[in-house]
VOSE-593197 format. One record per residue (C-alpha): residue in one letter; residue number from 0; x, y, z. Coordinates in steps of 0.2 Angstrom, whole numbers. Layout:
<nodes>
NODE   residuo   num      c1      c2      c3
NODE         a   NUM       X       Y       Z
...
</nodes>
This chain:
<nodes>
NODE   residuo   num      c1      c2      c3
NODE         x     0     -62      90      25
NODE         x     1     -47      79      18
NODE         x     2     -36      78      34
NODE         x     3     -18      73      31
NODE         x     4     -15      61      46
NODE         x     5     -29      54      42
NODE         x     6     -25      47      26
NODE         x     7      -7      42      32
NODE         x     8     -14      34      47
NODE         x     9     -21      14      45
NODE         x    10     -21       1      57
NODE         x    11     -11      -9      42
NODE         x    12       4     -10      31
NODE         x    13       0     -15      14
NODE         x    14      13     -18       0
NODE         x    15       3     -18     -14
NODE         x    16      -3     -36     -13
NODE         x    17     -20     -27      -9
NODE         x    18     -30     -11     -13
NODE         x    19     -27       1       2
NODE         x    20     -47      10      -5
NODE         x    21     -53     -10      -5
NODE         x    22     -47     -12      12
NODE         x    23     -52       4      18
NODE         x    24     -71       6      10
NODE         x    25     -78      -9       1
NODE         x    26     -72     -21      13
NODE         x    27     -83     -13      27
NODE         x    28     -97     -17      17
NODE         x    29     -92     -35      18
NODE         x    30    -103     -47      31
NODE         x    31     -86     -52      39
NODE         x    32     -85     -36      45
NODE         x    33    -102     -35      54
NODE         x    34     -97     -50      64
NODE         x    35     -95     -51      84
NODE         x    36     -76     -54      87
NODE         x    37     -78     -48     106
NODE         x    38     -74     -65     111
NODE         x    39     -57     -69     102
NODE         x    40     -51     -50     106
NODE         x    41     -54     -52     124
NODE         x    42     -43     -72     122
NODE         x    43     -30     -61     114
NODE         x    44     -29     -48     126
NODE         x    45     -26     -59     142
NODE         x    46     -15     -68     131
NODE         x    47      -3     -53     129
NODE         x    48      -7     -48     147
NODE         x    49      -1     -63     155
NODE         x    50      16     -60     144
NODE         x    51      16     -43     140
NODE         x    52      29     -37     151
NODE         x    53      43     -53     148
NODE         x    54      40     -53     128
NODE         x    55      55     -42     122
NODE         x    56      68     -54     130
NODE         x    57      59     -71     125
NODE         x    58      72     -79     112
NODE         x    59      64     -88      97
NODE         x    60      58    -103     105
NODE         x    61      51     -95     120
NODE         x    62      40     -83     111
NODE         x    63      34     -97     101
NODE         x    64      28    -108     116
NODE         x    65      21     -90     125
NODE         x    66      11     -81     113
NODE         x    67      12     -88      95
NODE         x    68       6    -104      98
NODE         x    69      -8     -97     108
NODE         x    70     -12     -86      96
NODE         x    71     -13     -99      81
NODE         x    72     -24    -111      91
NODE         x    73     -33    -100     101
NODE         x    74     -36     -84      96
NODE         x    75     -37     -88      77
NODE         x    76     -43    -106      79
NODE         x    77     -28    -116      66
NODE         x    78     -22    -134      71
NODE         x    79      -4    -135      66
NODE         x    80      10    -146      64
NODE         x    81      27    -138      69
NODE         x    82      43    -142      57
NODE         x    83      37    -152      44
NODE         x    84      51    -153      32
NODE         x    85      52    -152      14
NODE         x    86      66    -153       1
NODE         x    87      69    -141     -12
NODE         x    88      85    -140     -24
NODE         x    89      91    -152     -13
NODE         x    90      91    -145       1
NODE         x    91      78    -147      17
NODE         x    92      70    -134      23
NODE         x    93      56    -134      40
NODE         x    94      44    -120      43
NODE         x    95      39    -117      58
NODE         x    96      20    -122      57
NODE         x    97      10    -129      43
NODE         x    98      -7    -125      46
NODE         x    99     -25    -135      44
NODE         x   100     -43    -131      48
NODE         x   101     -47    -144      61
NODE         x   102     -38    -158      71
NODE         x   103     -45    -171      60
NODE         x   104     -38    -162      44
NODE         x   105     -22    -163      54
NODE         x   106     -23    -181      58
NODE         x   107     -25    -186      39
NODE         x   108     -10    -175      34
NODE         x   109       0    -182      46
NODE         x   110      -3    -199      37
NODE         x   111       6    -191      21
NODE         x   112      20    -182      30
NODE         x   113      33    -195      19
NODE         x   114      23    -187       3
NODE         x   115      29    -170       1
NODE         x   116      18    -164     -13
NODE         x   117       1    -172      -5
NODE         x   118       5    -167      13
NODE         x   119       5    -150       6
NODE         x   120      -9    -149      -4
NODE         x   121     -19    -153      15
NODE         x   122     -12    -136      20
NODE         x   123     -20    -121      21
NODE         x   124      -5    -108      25
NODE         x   125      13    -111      33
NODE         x   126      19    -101      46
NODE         x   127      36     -96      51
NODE         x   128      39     -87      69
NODE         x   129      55     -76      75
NODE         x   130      55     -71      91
NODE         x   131      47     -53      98
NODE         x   132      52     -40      88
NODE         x   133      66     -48      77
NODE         x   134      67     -36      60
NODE         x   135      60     -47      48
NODE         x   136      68     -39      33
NODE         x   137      88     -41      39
NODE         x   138      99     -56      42
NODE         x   139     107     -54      64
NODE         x   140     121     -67      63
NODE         x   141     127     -58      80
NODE         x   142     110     -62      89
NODE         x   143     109     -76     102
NODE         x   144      89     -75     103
NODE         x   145      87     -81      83
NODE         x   146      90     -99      77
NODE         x   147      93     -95      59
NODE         x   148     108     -81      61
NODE         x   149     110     -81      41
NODE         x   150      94     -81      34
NODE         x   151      83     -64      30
NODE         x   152      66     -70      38
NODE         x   153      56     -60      21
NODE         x   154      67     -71      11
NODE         x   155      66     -86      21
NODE         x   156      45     -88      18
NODE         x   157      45     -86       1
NODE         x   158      58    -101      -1
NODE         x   159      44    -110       9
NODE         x   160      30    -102      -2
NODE         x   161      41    -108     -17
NODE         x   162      44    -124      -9
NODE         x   163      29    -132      -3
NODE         x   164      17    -123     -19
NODE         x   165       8    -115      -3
NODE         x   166      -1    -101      -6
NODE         x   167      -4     -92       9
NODE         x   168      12     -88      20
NODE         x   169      14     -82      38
NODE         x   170      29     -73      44
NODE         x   171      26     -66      62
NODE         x   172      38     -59      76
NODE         x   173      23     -59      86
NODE         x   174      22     -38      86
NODE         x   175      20     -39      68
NODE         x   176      11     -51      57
NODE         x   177      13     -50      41
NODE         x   178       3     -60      25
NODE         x   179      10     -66       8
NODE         x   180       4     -75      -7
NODE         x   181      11     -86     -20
NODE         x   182       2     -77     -32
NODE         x   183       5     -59     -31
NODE         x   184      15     -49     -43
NODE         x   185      30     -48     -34
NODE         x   186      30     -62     -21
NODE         x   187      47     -56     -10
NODE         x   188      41     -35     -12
NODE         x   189      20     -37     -10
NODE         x   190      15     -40       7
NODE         x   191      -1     -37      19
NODE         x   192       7     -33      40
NODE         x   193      -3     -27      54
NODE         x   194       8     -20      72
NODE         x   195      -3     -34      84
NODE         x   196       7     -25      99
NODE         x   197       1      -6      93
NODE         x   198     -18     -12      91
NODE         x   199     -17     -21     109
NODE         x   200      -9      -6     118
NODE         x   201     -21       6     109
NODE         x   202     -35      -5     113
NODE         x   203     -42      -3      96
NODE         x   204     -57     -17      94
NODE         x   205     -59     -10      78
NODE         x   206     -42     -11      70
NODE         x   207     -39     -29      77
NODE         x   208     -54     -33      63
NODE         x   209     -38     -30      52
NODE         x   210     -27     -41      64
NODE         x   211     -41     -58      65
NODE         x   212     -50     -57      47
NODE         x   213     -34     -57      38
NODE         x   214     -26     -72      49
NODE         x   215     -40     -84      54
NODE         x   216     -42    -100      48
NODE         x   217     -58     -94      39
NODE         x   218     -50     -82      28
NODE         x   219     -43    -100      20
NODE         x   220     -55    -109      20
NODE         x   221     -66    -108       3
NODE         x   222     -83    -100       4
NODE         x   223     -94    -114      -1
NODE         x   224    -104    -103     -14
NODE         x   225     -91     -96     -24
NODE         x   226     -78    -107     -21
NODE         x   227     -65     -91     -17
NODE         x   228     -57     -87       1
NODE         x   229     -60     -74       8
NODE         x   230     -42     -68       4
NODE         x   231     -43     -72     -11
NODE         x   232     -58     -63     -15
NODE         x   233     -49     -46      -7
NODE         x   234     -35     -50     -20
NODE         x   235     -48     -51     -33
NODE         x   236     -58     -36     -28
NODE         x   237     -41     -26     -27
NODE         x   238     -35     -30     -43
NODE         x   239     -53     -28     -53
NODE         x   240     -53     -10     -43
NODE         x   241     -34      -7     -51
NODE         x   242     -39     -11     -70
NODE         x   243     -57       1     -65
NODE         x   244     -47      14     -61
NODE         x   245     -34      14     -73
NODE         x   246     -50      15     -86
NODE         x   247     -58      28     -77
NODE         x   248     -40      37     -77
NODE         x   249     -37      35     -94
NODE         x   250     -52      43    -102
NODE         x   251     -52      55     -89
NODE         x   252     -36      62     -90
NODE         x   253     -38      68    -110
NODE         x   254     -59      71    -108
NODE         x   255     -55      82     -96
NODE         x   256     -40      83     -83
NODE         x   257     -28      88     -98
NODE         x   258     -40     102    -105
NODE         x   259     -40     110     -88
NODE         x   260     -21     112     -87
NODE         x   261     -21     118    -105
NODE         x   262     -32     130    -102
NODE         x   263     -24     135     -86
NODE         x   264      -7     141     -94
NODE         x   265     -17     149    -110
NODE         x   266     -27     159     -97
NODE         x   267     -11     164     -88
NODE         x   268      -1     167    -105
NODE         x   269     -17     178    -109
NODE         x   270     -18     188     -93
NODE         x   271      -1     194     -93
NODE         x   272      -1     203    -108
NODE         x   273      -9     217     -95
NODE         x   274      10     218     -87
NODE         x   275      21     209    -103
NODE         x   276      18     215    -120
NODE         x   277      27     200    -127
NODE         x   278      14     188    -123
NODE         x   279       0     187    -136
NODE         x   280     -20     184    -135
NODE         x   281     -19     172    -149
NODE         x   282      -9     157    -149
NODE         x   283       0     152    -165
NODE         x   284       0     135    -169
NODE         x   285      18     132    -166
NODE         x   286      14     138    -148
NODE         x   287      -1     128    -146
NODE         x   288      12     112    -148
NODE         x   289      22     117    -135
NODE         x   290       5     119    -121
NODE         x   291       0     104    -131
NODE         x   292      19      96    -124
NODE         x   293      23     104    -108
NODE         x   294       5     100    -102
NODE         x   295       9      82    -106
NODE         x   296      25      85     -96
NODE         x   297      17      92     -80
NODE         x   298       4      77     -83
NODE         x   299      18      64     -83
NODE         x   300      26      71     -69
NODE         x   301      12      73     -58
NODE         x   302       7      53     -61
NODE         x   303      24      50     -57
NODE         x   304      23      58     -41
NODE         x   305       4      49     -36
NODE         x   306      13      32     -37
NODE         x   307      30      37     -32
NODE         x   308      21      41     -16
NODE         x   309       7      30     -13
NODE         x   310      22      17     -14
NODE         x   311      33      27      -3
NODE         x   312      46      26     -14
NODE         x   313      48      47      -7
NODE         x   314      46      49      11
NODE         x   315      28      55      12
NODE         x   316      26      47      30
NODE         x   317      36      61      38
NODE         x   318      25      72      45
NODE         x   319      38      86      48
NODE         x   320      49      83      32
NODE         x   321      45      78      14
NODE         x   322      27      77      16
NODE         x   323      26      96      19
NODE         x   324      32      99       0
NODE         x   325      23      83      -8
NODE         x   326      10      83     -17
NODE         x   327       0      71      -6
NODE         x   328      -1      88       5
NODE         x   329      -6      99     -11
NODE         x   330     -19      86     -15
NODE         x   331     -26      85       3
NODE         x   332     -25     105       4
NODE         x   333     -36     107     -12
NODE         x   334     -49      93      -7
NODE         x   335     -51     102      10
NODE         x   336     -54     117      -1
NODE         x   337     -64     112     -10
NODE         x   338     -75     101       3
NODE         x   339     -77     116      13
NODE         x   340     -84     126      -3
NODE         x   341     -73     141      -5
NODE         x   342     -70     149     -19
NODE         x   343     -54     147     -31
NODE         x   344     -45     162     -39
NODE         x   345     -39     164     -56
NODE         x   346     -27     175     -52
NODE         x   347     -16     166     -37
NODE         x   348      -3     152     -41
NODE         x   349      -3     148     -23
NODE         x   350      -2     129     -28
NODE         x   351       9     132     -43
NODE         x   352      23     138     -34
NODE         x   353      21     123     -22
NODE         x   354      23     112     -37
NODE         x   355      39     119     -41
NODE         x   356      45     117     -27
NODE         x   357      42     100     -27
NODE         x   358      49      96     -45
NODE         x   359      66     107     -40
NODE         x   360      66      94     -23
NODE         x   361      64      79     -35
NODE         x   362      77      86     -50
NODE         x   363      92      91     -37
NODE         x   364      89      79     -23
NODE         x   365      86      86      -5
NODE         x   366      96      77       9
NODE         x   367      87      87      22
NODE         x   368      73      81      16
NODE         x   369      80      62      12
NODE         x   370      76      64      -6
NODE         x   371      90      57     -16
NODE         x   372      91      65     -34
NODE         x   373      81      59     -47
NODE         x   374      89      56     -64
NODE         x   375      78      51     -78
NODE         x   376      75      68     -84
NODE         x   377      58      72     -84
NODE         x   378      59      85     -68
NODE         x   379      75      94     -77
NODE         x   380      73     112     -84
NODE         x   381      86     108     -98
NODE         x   382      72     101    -111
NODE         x   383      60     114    -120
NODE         x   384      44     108    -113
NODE         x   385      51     110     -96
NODE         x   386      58     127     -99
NODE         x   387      40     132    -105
NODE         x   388      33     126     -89
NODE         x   389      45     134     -82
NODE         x   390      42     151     -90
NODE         x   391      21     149     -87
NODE         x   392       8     145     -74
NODE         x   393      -6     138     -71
NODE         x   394     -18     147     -60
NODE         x   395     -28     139     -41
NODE         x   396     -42     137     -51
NODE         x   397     -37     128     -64
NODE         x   398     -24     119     -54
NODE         x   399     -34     113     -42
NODE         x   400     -51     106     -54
NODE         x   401     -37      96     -62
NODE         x   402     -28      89     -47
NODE         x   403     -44      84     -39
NODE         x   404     -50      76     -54
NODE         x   405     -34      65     -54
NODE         x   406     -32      59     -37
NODE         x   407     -52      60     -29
NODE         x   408     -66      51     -38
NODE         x   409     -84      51     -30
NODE         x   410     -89      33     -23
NODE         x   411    -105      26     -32
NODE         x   412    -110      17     -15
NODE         x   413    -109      31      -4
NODE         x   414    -107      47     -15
NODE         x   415     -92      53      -6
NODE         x   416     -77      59     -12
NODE         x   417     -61      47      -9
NODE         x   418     -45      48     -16
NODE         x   419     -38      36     -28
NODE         x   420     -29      19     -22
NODE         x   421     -12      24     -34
NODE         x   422      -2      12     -24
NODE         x   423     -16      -2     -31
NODE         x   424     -14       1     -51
NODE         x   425       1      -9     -58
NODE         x   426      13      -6     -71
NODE         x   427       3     -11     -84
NODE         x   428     -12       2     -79
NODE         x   429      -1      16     -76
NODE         x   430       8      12     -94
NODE         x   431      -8      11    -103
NODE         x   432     -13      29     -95
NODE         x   433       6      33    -102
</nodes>
């Protein structure tokens, strides 16, 4: 059965710079993630033991000499060079550590530290540090514990990204480690963090794989028979699982998902002739245009919703708020249904009136919900195809085969049913589904 917390629940935070289904499911498959990592958990653990209890009020400097450093060196087994400077716009900046895979490699750069662009070129990430806990998305120009007062942390790797023509950045208050790349989409917006102090108080071996493959010095280093990373090969297998989805959506959605909804409201337009005379048994071709149109409608909006949420654009992640009307709890509801093999009526709009529910919520805005309005139109009632849904229905049974089919496919490696990674497919797939 589909469970809610589940879903929500990972031991990561991924911005779109991966898939969450790659990291979730095809990764596992991967050999990294067969590997022994007893003995760098147990390093890290007597690391944050020793320190545990003096972290929050170490100011920057003081959580970079008691846990970052030993974490880099030890734990995930970088040499580094701390404040190596570079100019750009004329300006000179210094991260905090430029990374390298051995103590020789960092002997050699050192040689070129007058030579911006080859010094670089040696490096296989850059690392900035703040200290314990530090927002890393806000400037704090009243805080005596950061060194740069003025400068949004987020902000302040990329520069250094930009800068240096890395491709691998580092920002980290120690609690949170997060991962960005010079390539992705949006470098400032996509990012990959794991809560290193939640998996250590959790004691979670499991979800510290998240933690140590994403950050050790191998996942820089290429593999020496493709020639790729292993990062990089996660950002390739996330974006090729993206454009396969969007195919597979694509046909999908007109083959079979838009049928389903079509024939839902002509079945429900059909059944209530029993109780309204006006409605008719055969539809007119005048009619037929406006299913035809309100079913694209209902479509548009529920695709909207998938990557609207996936994205947390709405605020899905409250438990006891907005995720009780969304329709990551509809879709969840309907795969436990259906996984548990119980039957579907074609009389009960159970999950119809929950959709309109939801599309009122997204049209008028809900502040006890922290929903701000939505103005672009397409949840209004004032248009004619939004007045037709609002005057039909679409029954469980037709309801539910089509939201399955849009947000669960079956995995052709295990044959299970998971949901669809919407938070993974880019503008460019979800317009071509358009």
């Amino acid at each position: 059965m589909a469970n809610s917390l589940t879903e929500l629940y990972t031991p990561f935070k991924n911005q779109s710079l991966f898939s969450d289904y790659y990291l979730q499911h095809r990764l596992l498959e991967q050999a990294e993630w067969a590997e022994d990592i007893s003995t760098p958990w147990k390093r890290l653990k007597t690391i944050y033991q020793g320190q545990r209890h003096v972290l929050s009020g170490l100011n920057e400097a003081q959580t970079d000499d008691s846990f970052i450093r030993p974490v880099l060196e030890e734990v995930l087994g970088f040499a580094y060079i701390p404040q190596t400077a570079f100019k750009r716009q004329g300006v000179t900046n210094r991260p905090d550590y430029s990374l390298f895979k051995s103590q020789e490699e960092k002997a050699e750069a050192q040689k070129l530290i007058r030579d911006q662009e080859k010094f670089y070129r040696r490096v296989l990430a850059i690392c900035d540090a703040k200290y314990w806990g530090r927002n890393l998305d806000v400037k704090s120009p009243d805080d005596a514990r950061d060194t740069y007062k003025n400068t949004n942390p987020s902000f302040q790797i990329i520069n250094y990204l930009i800068g240096t023509q890395v491709d691998w950045g580092i920002l980290t208050n120690g609690k949170l480690w997060r991962l960005y790349y010079q390539q992705a989409h949006s470098r400032a917006t996509n990012y990959y963090e794991v809560d290193l102090e939640a998996i250590l108080e959790t004691d979670d071996i499991e979800a510290f794989r998240y933690f140590y493959h994403f950050f050790r010095k191998p996942a820089y280093l290429p593999d020496p028979t493709t020639g790729r990373t292993f990062l990089e090969q996660v950002y390739e297998g996330s974006t090729a699982y993206a454009v396969e989805v969007g195919a597979r959506l694509k046909d999908l959605i007109f083959e079979e998902i838009f049928i389903y909804l079509a024939r839902g409201v002509i079945e429900y337009r059909r059944q209530e002739r029993v109780t309204d005379p006006r409605v008719i048994t055969a539809e007119s071709s005048e009619t037929l245009q406006q299913i035809y149109t309100a079913t694209l409608t209902l479509l548009y909006r529920l695709l909207f919703l998938l990557y609207a949420e996936s994205r947390d654009l709405l605020p899905v992640s409250d438990q006891h708020g907005y995720y009780q009307y969304s329709l990551t709890r509809i879709k969840n509801d309907i795969a436990g249904h259906l996984d548990q093999g119980h039957a579907l009526s074609r009389v009960s709009d159970n999950w119809w009136n929950d959709l309109a529910a939801l599309f009122k919520i997204i049209d008028r805005g809900d502040p006890g919900l922290n929903v701000p309005t939505y103005n672009g139109g397409l949840f209004s009632g004032k248009e004619d195809s939004h007045r037709f849904l609002q005057e039909n229905r679409i029954s469980d049974f037709w309801l539910a085969k089509a939201i399955d089919l849009l947000t669960r496919e079956c995995d052709p490696r295990t044959g299970e049913h998971k949901f669809i990674d919407y938070k993974s497919l880019g503008v460019r797939q979800l317009g071509s589904i358009y």
